[in-house]
PyMOL Python script that loads the backbone (N, CA, C, O; Angstrom):
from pymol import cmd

cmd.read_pdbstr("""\
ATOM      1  N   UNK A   1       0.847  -1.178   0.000  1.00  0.00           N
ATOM      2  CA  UNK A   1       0.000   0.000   0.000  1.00  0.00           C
ATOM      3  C   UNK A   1       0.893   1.243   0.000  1.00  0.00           C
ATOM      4  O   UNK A   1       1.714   1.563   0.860  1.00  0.00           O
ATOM      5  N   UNK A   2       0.678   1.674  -0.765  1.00  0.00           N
ATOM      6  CA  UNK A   2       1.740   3.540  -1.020  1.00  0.00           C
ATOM      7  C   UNK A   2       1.125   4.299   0.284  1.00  0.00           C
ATOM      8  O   UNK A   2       0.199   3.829   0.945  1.00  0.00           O
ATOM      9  N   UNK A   3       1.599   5.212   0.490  1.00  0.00           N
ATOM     10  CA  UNK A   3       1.614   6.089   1.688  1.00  0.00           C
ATOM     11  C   UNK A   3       0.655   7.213   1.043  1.00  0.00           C
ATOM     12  O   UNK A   3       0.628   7.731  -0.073  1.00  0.00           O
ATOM     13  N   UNK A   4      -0.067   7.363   2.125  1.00  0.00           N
ATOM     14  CA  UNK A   4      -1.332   8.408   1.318  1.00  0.00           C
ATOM     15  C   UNK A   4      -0.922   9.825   1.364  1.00  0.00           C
ATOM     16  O   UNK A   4      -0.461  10.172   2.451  1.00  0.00           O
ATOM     17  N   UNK A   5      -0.966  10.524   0.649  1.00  0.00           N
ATOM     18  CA  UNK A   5      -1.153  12.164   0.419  1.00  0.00           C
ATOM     19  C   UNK A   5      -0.905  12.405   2.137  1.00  0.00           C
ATOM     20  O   UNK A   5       0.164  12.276   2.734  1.00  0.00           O
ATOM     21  N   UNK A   6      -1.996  12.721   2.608  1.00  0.00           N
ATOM     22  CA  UNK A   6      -1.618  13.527   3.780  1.00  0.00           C
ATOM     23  C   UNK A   6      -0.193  12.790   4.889  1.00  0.00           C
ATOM     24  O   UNK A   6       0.205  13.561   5.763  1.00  0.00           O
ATOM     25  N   UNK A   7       0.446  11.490   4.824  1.00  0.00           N
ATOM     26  CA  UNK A   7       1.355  11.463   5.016  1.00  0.00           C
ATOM     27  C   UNK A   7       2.273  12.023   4.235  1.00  0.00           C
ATOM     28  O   UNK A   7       3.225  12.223   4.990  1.00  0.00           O
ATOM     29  N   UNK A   8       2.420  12.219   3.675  1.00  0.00           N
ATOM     30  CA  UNK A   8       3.943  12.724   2.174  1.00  0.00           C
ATOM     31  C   UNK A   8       3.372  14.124   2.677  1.00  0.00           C
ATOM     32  O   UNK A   8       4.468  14.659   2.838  1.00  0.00           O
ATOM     33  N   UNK A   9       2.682  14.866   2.953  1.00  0.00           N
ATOM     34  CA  UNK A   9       2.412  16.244   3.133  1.00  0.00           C
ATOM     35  C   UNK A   9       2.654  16.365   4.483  1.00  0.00           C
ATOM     36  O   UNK A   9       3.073  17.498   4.721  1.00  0.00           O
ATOM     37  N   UNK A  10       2.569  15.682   5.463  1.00  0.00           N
ATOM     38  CA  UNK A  10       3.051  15.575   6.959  1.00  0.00           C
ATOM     39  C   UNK A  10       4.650  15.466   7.483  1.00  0.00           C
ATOM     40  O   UNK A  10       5.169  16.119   8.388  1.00  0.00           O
ATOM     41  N   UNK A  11       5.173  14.593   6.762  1.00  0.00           N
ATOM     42  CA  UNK A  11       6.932  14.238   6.994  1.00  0.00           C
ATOM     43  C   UNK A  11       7.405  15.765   6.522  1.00  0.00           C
ATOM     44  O   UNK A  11       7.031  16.477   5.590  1.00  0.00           O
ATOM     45  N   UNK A  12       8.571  15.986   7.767  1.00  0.00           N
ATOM     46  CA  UNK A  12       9.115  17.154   8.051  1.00  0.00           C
ATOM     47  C   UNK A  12       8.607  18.408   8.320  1.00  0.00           C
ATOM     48  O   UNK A  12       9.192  19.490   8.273  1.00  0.00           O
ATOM     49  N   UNK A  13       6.914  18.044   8.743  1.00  0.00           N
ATOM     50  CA  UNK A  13       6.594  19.699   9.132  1.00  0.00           C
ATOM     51  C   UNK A  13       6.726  19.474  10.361  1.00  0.00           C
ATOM     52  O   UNK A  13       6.743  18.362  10.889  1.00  0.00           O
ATOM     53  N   UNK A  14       6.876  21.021  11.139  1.00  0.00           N
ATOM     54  CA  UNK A  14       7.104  21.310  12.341  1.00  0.00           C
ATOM     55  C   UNK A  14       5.742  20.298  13.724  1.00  0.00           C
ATOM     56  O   UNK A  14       4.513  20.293  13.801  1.00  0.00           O
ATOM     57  N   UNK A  15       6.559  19.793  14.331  1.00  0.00           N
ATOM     58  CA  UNK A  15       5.601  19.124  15.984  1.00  0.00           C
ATOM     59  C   UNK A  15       4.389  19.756  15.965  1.00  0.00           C
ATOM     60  O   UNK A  15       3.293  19.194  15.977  1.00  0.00           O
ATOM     61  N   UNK A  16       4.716  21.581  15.919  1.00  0.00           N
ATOM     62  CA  UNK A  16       3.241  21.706  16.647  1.00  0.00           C
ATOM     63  C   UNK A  16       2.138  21.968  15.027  1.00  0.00           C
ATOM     64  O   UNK A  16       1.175  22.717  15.196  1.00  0.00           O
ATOM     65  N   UNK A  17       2.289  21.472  13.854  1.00  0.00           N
ATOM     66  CA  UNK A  17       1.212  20.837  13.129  1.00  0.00           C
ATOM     67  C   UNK A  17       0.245  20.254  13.339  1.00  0.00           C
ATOM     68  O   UNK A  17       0.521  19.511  14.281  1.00  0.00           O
ATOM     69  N   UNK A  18      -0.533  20.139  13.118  1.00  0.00           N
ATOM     70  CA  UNK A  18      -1.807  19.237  13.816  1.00  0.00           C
ATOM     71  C   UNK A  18      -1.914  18.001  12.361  1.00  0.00           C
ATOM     72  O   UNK A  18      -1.930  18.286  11.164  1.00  0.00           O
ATOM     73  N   UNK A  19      -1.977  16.516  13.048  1.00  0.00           N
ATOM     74  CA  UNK A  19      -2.756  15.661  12.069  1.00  0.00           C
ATOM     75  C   UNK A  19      -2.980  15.970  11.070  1.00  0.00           C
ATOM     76  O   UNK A  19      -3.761  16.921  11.048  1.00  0.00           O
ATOM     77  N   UNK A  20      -2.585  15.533   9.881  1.00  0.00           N
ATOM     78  CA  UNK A  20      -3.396  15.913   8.179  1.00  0.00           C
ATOM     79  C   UNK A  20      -4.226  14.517   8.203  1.00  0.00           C
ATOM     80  O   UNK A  20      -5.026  14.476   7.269  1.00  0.00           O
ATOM     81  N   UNK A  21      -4.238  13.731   8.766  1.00  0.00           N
ATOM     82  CA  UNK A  21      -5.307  12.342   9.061  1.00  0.00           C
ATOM     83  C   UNK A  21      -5.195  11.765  10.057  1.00  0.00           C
ATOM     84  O   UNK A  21      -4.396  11.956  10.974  1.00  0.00           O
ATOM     85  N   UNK A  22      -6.196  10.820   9.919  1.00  0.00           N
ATOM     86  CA  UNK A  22      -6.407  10.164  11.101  1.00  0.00           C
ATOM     87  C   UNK A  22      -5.492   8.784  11.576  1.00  0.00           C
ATOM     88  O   UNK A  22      -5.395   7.671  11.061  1.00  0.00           O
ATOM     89  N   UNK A  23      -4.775   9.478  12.987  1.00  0.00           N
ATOM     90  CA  UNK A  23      -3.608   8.738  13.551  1.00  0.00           C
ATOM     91  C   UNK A  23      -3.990   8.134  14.903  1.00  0.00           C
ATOM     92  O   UNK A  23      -4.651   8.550  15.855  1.00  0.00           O
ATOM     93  N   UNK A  24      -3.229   6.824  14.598  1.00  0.00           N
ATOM     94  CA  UNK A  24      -3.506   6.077  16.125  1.00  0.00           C
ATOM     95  C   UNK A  24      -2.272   5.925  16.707  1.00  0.00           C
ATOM     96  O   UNK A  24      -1.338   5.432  16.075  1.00  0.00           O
ATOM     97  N   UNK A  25      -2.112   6.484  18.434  1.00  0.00           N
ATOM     98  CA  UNK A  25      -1.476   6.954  19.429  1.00  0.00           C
ATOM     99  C   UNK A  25      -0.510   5.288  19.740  1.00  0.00           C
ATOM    100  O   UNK A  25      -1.088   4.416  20.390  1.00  0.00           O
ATOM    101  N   UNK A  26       0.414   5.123  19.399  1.00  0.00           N
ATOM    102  CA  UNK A  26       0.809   3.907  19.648  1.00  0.00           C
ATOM    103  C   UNK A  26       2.081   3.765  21.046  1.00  0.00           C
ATOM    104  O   UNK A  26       2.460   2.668  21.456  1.00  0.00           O
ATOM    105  N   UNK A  27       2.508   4.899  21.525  1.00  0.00           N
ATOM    106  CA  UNK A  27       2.873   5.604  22.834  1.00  0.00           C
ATOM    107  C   UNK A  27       3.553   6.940  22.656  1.00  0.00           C
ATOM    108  O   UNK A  27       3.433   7.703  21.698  1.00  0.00           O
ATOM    109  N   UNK A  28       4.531   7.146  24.097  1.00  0.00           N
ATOM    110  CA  UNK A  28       4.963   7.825  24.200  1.00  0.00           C
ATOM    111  C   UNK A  28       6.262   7.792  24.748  1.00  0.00           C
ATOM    112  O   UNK A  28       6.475   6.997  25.663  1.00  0.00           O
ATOM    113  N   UNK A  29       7.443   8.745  24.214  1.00  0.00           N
ATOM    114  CA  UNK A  29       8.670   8.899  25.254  1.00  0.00           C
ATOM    115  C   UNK A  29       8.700   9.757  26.026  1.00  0.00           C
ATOM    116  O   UNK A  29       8.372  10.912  25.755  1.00  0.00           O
ATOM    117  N   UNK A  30       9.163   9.305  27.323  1.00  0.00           N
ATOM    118  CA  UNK A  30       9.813  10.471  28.332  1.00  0.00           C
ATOM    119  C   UNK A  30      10.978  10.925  28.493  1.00  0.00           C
ATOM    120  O   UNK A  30      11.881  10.089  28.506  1.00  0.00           O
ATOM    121  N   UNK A  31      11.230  11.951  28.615  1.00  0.00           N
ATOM    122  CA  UNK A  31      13.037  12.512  29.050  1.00  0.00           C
ATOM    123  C   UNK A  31      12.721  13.550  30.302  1.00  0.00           C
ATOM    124  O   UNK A  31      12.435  14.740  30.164  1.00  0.00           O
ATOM    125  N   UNK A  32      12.869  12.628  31.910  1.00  0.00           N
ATOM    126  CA  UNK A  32      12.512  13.551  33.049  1.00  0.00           C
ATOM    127  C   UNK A  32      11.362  13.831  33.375  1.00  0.00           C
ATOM    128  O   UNK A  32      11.042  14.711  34.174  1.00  0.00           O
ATOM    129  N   UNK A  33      10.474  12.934  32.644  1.00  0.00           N
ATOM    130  CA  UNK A  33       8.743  13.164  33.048  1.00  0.00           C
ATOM    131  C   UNK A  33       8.343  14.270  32.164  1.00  0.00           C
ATOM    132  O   UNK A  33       7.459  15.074  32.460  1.00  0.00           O
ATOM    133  N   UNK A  34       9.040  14.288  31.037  1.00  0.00           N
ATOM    134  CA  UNK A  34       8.389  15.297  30.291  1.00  0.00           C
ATOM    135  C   UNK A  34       8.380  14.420  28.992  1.00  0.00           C
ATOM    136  O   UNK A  34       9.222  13.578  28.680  1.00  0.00           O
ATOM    137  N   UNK A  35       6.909  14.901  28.082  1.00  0.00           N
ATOM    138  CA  UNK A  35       6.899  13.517  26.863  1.00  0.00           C
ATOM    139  C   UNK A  35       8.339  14.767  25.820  1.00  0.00           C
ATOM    140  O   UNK A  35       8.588  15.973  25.832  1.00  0.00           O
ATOM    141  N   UNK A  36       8.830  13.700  25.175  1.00  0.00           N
ATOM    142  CA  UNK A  36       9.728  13.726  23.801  1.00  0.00           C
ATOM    143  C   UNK A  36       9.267  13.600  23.286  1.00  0.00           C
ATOM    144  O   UNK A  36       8.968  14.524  22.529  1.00  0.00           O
ATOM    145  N   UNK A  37       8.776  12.495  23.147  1.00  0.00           N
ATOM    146  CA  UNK A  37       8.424  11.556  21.206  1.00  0.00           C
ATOM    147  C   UNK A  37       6.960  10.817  21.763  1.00  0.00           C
ATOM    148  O   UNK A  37       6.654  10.399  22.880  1.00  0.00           O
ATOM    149  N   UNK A  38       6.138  10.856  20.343  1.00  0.00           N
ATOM    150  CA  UNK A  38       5.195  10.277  20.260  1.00  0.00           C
ATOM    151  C   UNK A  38       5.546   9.237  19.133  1.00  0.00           C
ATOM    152  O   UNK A  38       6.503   9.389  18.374  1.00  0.00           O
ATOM    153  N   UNK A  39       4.788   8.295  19.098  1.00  0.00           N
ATOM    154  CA  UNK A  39       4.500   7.316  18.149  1.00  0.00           C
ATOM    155  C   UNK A  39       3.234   7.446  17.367  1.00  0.00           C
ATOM    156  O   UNK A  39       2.343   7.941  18.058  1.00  0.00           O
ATOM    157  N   UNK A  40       2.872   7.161  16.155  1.00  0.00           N
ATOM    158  CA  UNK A  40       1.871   7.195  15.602  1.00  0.00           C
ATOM    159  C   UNK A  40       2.054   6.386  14.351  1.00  0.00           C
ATOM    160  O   UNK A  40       3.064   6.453  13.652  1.00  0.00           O
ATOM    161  N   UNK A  41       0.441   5.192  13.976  1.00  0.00           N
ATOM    162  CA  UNK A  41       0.667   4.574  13.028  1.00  0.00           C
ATOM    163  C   UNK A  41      -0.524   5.172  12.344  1.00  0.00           C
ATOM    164  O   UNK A  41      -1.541   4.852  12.958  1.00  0.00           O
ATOM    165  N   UNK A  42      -0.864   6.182  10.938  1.00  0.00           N
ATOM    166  CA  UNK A  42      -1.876   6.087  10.081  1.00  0.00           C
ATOM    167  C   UNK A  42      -2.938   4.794   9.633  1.00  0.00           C
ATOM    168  O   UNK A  42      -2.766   3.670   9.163  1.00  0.00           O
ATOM    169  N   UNK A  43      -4.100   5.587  10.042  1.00  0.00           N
ATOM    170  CA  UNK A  43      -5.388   4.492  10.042  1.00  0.00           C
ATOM    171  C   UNK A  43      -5.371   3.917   8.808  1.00  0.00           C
ATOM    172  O   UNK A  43      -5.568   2.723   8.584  1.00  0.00           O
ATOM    173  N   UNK A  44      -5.112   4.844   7.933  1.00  0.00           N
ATOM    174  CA  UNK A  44      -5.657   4.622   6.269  1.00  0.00           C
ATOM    175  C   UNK A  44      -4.743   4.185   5.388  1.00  0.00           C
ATOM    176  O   UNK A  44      -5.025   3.699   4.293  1.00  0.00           O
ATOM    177  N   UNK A  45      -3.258   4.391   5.974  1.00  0.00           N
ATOM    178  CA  UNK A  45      -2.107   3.804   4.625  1.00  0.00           C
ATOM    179  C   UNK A  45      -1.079   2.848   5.663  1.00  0.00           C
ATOM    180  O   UNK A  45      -0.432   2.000   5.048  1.00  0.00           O
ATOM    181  N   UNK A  46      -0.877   2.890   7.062  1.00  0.00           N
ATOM    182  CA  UNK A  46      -0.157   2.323   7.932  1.00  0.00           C
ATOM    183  C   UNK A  46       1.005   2.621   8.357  1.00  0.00           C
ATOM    184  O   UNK A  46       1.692   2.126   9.251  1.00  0.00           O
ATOM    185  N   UNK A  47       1.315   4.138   7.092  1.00  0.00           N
ATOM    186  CA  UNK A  47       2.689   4.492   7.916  1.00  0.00           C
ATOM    187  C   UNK A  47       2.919   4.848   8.898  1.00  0.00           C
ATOM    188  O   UNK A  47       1.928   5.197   9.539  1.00  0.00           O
ATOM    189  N   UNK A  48       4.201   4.975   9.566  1.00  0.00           N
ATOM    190  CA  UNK A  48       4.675   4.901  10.847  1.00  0.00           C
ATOM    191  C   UNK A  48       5.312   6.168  11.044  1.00  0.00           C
ATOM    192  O   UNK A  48       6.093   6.534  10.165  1.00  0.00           O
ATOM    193  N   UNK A  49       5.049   7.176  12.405  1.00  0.00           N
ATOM    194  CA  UNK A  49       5.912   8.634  12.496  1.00  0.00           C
ATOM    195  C   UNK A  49       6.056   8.766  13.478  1.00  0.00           C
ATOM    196  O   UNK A  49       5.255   8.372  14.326  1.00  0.00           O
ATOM    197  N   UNK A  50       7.022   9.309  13.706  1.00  0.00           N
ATOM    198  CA  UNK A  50       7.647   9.836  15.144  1.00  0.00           C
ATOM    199  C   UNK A  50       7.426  11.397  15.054  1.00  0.00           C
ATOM    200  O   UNK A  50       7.593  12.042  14.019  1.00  0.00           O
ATOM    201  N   UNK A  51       6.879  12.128  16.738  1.00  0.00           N
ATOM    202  CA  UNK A  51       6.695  13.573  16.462  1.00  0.00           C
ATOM    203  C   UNK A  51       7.575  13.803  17.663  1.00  0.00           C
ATOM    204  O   UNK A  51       7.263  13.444  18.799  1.00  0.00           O
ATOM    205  N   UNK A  52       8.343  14.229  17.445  1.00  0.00           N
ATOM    206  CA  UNK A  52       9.692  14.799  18.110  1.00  0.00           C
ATOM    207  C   UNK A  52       9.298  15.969  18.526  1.00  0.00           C
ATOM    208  O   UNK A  52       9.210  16.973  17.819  1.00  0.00           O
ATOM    209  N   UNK A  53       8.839  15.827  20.642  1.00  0.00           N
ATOM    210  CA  UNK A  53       8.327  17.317  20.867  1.00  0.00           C
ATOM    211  C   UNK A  53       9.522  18.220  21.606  1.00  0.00           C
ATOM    212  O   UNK A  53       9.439  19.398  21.956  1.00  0.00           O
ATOM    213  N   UNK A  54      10.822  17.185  21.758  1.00  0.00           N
ATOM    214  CA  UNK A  54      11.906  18.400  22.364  1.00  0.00           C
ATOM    215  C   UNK A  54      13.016  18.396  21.884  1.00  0.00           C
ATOM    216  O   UNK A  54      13.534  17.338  21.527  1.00  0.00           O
ATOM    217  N   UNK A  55      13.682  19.670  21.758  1.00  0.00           N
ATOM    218  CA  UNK A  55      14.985  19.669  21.486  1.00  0.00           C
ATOM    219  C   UNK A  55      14.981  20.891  20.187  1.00  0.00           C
ATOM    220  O   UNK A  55      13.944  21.420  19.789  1.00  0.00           O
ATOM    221  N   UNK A  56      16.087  21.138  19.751  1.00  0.00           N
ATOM    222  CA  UNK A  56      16.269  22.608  19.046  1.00  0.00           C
ATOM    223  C   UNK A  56      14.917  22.556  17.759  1.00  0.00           C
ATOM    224  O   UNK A  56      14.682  21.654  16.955  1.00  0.00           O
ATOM    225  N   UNK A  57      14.297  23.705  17.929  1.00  0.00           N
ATOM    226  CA  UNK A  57      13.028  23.719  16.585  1.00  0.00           C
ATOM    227  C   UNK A  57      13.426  22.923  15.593  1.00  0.00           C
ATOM    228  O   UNK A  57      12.699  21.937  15.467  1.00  0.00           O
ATOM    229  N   UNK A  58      14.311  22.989  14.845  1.00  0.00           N
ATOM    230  CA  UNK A  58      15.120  21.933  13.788  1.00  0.00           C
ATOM    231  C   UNK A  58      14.371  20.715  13.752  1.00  0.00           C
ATOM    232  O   UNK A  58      13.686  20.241  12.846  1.00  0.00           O
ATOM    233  N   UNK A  59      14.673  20.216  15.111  1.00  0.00           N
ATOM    234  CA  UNK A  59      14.655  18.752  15.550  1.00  0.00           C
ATOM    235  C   UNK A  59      13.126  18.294  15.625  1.00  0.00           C
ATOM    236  O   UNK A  59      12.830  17.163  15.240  1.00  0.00           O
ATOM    237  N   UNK A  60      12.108  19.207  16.143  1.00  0.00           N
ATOM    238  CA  UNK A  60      10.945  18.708  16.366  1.00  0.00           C
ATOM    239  C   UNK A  60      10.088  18.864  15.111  1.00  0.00           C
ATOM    240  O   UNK A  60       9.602  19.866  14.587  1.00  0.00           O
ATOM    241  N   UNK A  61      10.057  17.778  14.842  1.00  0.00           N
ATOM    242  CA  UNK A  61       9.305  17.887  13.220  1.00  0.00           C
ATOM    243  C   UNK A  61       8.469  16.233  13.466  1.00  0.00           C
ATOM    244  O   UNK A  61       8.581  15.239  14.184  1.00  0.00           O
ATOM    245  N   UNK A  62       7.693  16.700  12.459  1.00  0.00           N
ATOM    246  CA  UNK A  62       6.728  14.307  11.991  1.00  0.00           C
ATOM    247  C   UNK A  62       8.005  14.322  10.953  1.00  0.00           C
ATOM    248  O   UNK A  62       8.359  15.140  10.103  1.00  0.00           O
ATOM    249  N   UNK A  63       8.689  12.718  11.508  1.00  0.00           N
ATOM    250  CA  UNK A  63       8.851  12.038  10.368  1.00  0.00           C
ATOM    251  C   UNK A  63       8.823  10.444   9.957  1.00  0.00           C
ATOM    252  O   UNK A  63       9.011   9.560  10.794  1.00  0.00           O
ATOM    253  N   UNK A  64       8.666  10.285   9.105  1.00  0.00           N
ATOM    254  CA  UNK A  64       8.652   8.836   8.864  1.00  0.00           C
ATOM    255  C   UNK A  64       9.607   7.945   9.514  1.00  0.00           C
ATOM    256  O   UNK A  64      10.837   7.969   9.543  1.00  0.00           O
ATOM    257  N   UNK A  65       8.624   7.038  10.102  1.00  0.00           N
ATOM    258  CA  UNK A  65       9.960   5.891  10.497  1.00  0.00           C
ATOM    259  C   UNK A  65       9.834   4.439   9.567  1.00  0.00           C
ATOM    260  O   UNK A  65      10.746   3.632   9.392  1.00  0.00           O
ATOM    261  N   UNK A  66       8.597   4.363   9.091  1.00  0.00           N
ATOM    262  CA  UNK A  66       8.958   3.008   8.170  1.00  0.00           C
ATOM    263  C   UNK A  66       7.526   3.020   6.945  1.00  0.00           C
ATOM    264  O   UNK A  66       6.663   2.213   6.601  1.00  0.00           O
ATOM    265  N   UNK A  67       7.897   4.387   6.599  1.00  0.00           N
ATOM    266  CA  UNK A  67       6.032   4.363   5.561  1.00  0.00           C
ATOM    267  C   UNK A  67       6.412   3.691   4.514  1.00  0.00           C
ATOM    268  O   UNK A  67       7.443   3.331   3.945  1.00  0.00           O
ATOM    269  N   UNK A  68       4.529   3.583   4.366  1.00  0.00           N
ATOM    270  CA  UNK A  68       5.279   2.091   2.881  1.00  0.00           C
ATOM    271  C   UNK A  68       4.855   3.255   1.851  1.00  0.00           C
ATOM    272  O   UNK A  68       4.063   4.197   1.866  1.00  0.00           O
ATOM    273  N   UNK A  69       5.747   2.732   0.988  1.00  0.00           N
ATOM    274  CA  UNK A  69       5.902   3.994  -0.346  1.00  0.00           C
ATOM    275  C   UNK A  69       6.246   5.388  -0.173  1.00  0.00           C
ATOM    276  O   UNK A  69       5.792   6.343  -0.805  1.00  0.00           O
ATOM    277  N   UNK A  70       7.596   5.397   1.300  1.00  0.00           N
ATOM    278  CA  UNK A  70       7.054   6.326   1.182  1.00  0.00           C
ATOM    279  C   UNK A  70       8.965   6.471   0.697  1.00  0.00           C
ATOM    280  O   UNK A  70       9.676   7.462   0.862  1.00  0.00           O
ATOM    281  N   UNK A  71       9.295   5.349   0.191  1.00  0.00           N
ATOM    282  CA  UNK A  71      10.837   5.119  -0.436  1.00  0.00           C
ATOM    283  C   UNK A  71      10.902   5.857  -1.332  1.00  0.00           C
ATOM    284  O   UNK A  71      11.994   6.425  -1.327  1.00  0.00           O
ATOM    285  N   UNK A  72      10.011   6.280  -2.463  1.00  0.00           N
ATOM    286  CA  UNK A  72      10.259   7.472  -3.482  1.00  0.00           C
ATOM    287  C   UNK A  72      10.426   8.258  -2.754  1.00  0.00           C
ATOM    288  O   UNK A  72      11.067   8.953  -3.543  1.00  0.00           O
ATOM    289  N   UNK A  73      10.428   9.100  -1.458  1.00  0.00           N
ATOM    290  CA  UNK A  73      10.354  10.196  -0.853  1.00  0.00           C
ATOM    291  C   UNK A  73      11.952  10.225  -0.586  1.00  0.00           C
ATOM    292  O   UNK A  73      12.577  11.210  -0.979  1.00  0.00           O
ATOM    293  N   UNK A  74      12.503   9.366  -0.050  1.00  0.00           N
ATOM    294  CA  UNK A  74      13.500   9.595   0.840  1.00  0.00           C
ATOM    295  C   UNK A  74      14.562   8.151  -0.236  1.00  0.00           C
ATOM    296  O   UNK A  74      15.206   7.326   0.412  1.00  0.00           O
ATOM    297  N   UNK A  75      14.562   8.090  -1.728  1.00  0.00           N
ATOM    298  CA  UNK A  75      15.383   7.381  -2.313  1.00  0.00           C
ATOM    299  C   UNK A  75      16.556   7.350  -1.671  1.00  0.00           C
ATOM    300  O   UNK A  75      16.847   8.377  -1.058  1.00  0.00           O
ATOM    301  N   UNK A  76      17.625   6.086  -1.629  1.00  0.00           N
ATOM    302  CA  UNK A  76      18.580   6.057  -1.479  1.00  0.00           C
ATOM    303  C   UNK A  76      19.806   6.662  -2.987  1.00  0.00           C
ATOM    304  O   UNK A  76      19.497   6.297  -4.122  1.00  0.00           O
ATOM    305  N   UNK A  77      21.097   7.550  -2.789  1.00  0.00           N
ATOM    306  CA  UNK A  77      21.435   7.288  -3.949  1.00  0.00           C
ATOM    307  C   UNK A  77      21.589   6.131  -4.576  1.00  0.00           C
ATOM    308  O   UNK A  77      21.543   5.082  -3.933  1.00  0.00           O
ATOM    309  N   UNK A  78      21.847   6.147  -6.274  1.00  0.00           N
ATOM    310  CA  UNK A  78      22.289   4.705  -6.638  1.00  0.00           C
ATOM    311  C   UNK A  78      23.757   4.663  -6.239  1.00  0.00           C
ATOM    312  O   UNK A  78      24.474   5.644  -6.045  1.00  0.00           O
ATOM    313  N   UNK A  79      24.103   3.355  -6.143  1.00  0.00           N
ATOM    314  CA  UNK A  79      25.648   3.521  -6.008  1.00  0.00           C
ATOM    315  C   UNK A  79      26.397   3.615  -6.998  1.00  0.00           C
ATOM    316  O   UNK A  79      25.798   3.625  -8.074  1.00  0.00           O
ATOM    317  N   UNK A  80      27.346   3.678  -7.035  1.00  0.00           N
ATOM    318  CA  UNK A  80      28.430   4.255  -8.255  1.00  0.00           C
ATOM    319  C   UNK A  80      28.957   2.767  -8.217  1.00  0.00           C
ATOM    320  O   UNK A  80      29.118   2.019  -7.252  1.00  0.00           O
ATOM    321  N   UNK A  81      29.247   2.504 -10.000  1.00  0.00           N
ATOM    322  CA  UNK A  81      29.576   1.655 -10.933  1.00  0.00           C
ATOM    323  C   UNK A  81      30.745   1.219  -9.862  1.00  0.00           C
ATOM    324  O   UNK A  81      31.359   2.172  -9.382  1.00  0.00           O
ATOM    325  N   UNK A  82      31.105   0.011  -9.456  1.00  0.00           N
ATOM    326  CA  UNK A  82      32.502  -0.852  -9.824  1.00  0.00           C
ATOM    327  C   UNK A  82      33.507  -0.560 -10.492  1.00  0.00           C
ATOM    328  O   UNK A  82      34.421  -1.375 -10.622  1.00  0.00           O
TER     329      UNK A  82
END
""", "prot")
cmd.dss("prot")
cmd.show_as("cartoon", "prot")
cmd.util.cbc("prot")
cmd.orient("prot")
């Protein structure tokens, strides 16, 4: 299953974004009793995101941790010839 639109429109925007669909809460991290990271798996395509709530603005963004299709997004280079 390819990764739907509102995921590919979600990876790398800023934490405090709200949902572009509907996500199920799969936990949470702590650092000191304060949450870090959320987990979330999409209802509708199954990809997988992490929302990174601390550390330099940079850092707190959704991004993919294992979306399916979502490999056109984030291609590896090819490797260079032998």
């Amino acid at each position: 299953m390819q990764t739907c639109k509102s995921c590919s429109d979600l990876h790398g925007r800023p934490a405090s974004t709200t949902q572009l669909c509907e996500m199920a809460l799969l936990g949470v991290g702590e650092l000191c009793g304060v949450p870090a990271v959320e987990h979330y798996r999409c209802v509708a395509c199954g990809s997988s995101f992490s929302r990174v709530l601390i550390g330099a603005s940079c850092d707190c963004i959704w991004r993919f941790l294992d979306g399916r299709g979502a490999s056109e997004d984030r291609a590896a280079p090819s490797a260079a010839p032998a």
